[in-house]
N, C-alpha and C positions, 0 to 999 in steps of 0.2 A: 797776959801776953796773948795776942792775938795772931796766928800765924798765915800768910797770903800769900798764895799762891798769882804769880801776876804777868797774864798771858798777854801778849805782847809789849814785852819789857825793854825792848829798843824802840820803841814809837814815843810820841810824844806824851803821850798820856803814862805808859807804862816808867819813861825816865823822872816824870814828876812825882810817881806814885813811888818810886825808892828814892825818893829825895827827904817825902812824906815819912815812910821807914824807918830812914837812916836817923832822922830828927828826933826820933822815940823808937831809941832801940830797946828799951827796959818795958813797951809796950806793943811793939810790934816786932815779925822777922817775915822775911821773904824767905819761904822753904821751898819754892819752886818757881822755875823764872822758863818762859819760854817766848821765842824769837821764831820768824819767818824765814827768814835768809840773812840778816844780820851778823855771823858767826863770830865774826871778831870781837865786834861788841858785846856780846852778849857773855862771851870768855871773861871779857872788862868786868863787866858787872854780876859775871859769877864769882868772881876774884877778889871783888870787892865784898860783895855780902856774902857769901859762901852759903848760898842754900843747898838741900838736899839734892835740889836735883837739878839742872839745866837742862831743857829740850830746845832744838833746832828742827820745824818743820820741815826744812827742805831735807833731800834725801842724798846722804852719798858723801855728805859733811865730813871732815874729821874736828870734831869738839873734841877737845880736851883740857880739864880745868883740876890740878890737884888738890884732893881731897873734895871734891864734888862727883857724885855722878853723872853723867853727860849721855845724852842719848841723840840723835836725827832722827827723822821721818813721820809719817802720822800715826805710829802706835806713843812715838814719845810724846807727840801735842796730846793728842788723848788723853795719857795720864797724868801729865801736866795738869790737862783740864778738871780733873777728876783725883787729883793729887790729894791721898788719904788724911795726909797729917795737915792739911789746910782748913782752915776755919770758913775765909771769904777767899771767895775765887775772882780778882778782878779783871774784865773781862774788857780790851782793851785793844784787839787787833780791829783792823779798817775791815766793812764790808760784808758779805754775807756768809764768811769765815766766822764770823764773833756767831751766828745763830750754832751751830753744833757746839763750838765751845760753853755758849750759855745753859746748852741742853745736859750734856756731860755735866757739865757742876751740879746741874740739879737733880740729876739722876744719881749722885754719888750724895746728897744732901747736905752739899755746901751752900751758904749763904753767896747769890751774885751782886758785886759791885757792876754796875754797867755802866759802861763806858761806849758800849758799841749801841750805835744805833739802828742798824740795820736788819738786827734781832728779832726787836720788835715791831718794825718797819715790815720785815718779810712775815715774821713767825709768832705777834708776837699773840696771837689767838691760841700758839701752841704751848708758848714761855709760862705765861702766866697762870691759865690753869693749872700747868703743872708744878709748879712753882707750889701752888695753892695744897694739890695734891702732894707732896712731898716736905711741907711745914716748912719753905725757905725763904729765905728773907732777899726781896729783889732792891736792891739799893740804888738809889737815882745818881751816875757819878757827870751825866752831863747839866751843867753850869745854871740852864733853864728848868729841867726836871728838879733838881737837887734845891731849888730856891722855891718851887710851888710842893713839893716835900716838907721844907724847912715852914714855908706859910701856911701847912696842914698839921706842923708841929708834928710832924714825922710819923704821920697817919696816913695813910696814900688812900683810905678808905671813906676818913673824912667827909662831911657832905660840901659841897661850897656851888655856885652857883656859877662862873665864869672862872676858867682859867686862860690868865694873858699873857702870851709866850714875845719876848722881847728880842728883836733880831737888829742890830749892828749896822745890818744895809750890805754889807763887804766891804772888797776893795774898790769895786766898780761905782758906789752907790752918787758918783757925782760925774762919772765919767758921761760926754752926752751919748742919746741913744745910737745917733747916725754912725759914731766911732768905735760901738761896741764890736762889730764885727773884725775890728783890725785891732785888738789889743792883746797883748803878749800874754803868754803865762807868767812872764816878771810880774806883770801890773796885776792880775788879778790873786796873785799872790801875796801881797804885800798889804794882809791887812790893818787897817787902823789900828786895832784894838787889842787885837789877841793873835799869839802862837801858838800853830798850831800842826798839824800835817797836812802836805800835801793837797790832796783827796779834798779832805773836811774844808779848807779853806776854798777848793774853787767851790765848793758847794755851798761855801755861805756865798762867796759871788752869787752866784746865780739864784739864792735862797731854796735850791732844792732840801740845802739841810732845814731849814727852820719848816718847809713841807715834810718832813720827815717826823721835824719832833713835833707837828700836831698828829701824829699819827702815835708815837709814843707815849704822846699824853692822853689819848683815847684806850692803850692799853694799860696805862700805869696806876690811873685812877680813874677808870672807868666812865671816862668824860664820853659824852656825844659830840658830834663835830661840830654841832651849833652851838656847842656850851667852849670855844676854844677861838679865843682872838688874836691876830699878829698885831702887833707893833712894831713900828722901824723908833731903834731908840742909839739915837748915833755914838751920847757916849758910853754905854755899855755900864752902866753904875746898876743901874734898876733891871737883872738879871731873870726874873719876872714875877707876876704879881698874881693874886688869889681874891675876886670877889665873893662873897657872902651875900646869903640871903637877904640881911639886913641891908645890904646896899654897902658893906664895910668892904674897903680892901686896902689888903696886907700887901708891901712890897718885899720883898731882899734883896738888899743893894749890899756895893761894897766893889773895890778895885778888880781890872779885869783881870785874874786869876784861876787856872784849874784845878791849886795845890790845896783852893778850901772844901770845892766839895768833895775831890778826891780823898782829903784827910776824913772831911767829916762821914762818907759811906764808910770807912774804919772806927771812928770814935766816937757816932752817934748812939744817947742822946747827949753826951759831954761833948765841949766844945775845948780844946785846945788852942795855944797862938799858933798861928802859921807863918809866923815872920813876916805880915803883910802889914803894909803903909796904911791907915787909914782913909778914908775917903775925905777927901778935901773939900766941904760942898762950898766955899765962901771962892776958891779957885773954878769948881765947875759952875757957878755962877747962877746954871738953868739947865731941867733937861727938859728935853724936847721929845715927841713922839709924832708920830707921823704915821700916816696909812700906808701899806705895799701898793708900788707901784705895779699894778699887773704888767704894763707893755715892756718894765727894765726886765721884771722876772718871770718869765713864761713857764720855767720850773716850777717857781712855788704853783701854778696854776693848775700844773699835770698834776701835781703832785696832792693837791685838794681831791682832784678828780678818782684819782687813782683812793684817796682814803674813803673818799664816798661810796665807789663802786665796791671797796674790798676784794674776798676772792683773792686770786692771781695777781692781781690789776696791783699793788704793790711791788712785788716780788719783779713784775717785770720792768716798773719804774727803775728799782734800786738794781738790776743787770744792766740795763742798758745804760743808766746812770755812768754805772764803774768803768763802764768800755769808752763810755763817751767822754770823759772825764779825762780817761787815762791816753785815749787820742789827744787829747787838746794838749796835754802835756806832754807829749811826743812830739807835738808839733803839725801833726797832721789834718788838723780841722779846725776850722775858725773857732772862736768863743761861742758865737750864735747859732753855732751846728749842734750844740749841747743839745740845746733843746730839741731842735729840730730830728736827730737821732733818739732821742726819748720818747718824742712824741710819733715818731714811726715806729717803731717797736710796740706802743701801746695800739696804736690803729690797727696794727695786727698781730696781736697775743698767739702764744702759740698753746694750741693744744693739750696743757698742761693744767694741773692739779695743787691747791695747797692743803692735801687732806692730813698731811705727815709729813715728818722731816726729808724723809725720801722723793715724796713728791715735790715738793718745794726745790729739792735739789735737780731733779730733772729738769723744773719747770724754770729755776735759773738757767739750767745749759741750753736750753733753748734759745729764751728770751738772749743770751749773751748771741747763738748766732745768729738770730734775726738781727739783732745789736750791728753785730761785725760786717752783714751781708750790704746793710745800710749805708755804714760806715765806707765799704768798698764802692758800692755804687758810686757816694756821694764825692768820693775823690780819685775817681778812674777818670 
């Protein structure tokens, strides 16, 4: 019996990880479930699994679930994060929220499932060593990590020569260039392939997320940025691939799905069914790959730049990112402003540090007003 603790349990990722659970209840339990503001839902699915403990980060909540303990605010996310009786901590909230959560699990010497990209994206020079430091085990739960893991035969130290991180394209990837600037948050949300949240989804539009996870995969296993290729792979079968010295390379493919690497950061190095379809290669007929268009994705391009430079130069990506993101889906800025607010926030960094968690957090509330100040300019 393995027991997870599983932070952000009303997201996308969090609902498919107790779906995962519930499916081997004689090998798993969720003994602690924490939500952002979700409160009702998260009642739901206390109700349902009845773990030890329910926390609700926002403040001022009335939770309450019989025969669970229930708590609000940020001393309950904290011990959520850090929840004793938990084995793996899987870490699953959006944004630069999931980097203290991953720091707490490892500081309490929990095993992290990762789920959150931005961890490592911002911090994650600080995750890993410590990680290192305190004997725990950092488990790859996003779809592209989880698959160059699986092609390392679950060795992240392994030596290999090129890893090739496979990206979808989004929802945008055929829309023409001249119409990008006038297309809805419907349309860039409605991906091909996969469900997912919000956030994550316009970010594969734009591929700041696939800029993200080479930057992940330069913390995870210790890749250089030369040793790390995209691929646009439209149907999403070949999740990504691992070359060798020898010129050999390993794929992992299989239907698009989050419930298998999510299961498998719980049941590795055994593999369980996940109730998935097989891959139909005589229906998929061909897959196709293709190079990133730099001009559709100006993100993925900051976003190289940003892992080259290091430093700060992330952390201020991934703020301005959230703000600019979370304007577009407010409705307040065209699609093509994304970038364009990204890339103003980076041309002027603020004065910030990423020596410590502390500093990292400063140097987000900056970068977020420079973010915001942009953001006003650009539509006063």
């Amino acid at each position: 019996m393995k027991n997870i603790s599983v932070i952000g349990s009303t997201g996308s990722i969090g609902r498919q990880a107790l779906q995962v659970i519930a499916r081997f209840p004689q090998q798993f339990r969720a003994v602690a479930l924490c939500a952002n503001e979700n409160g009702a839902l998260l009642e739901e699915q206390a109700r349902a699994h009845r773990p030890d403990f329910a926390a609700l980060r926002a403040e001022g909540r009335d939770l309450s679930v019989p025969g669970v303990r229930c708590a609000c605010g940020e001393g309950a996310f904290e011990e959520a994060c850090a929840f004793p009786a938990a084995d793996i901590v899987l870490v699953a909230v959006t944004g630069f929220a999931g980097l203290k959560a991953a720091l707490l699990a490892i500081a309490a010497g929990k095993d992290v499932a990762l789920a959150n990209k931005e961890s490592l994206v911002v911090g994650g020079h600080l995750v890993m060593p410590f990680a290192e430091e305190k004997g725990v085990r950092i488990l790859p739960v996003d779809s592209e990590h989880s698959a160059v893991w699986q092609c390392l035969h679950f060795d992240r130290k392994a030596p290999f020569s090129r890893i090739l991180l496979t990206a979808s394209g989004g929802a945008l990837r055929d829309v023409p260039l001249a119409r990008l600037p006038f297309v809805t948050a419907g349309e860039a949300l409605a991906h091909p392939n996969w469900k997912m949240g919000a956030k994550i989804t316009i970010d594969c539009a734009t591929m700041l997320n696939k800029g993200f996870e080479v930057m992940e995969a330069m913390h995870l296993y210790a890749a250089k940025l030369s040793q790390i290729e995209v691929l646009v792979h439209r149907e999403s079968i070949v999740h990504s691939m691992v070359e060798f010295a020898d010129g050999a390379v390993l794929a992992q493919m299989g239907v698009p799905s989050m419930e298998l690497p999510i299961q498998l950061a719980f049941t590795w190095p055994e593999r369980l069914s996940c109730g998935l379809p097989s891959v139909d290669f005589f229906k998929a007929g061909a897959l196709h790959f293709e190079e990133v268009d730099k001009k559709r994705y100006p993100c993925f391009s900051l976003a190289l730049g940003c892992a080259e430079k290091g430093g700060i130069f992330p952390c201020v990506l991934n703020a301005a990112g959230e703000v600019a993101v979370e304007a577009f889906l407010c409705g307040q800025i065209k699609y093509t402003q994304i970038a364009e607010i990204i890339e103003g926030a980076l041309s002027s960094p603020p004065d910030g540090s990423a020596e410590s968690y502390a500093a990292l957090a400063e140097t987000d509330s900056l970068a977020r007003a420079r973010a915001r100040t942009i953001l006003k300019e650009g539509i006063a």
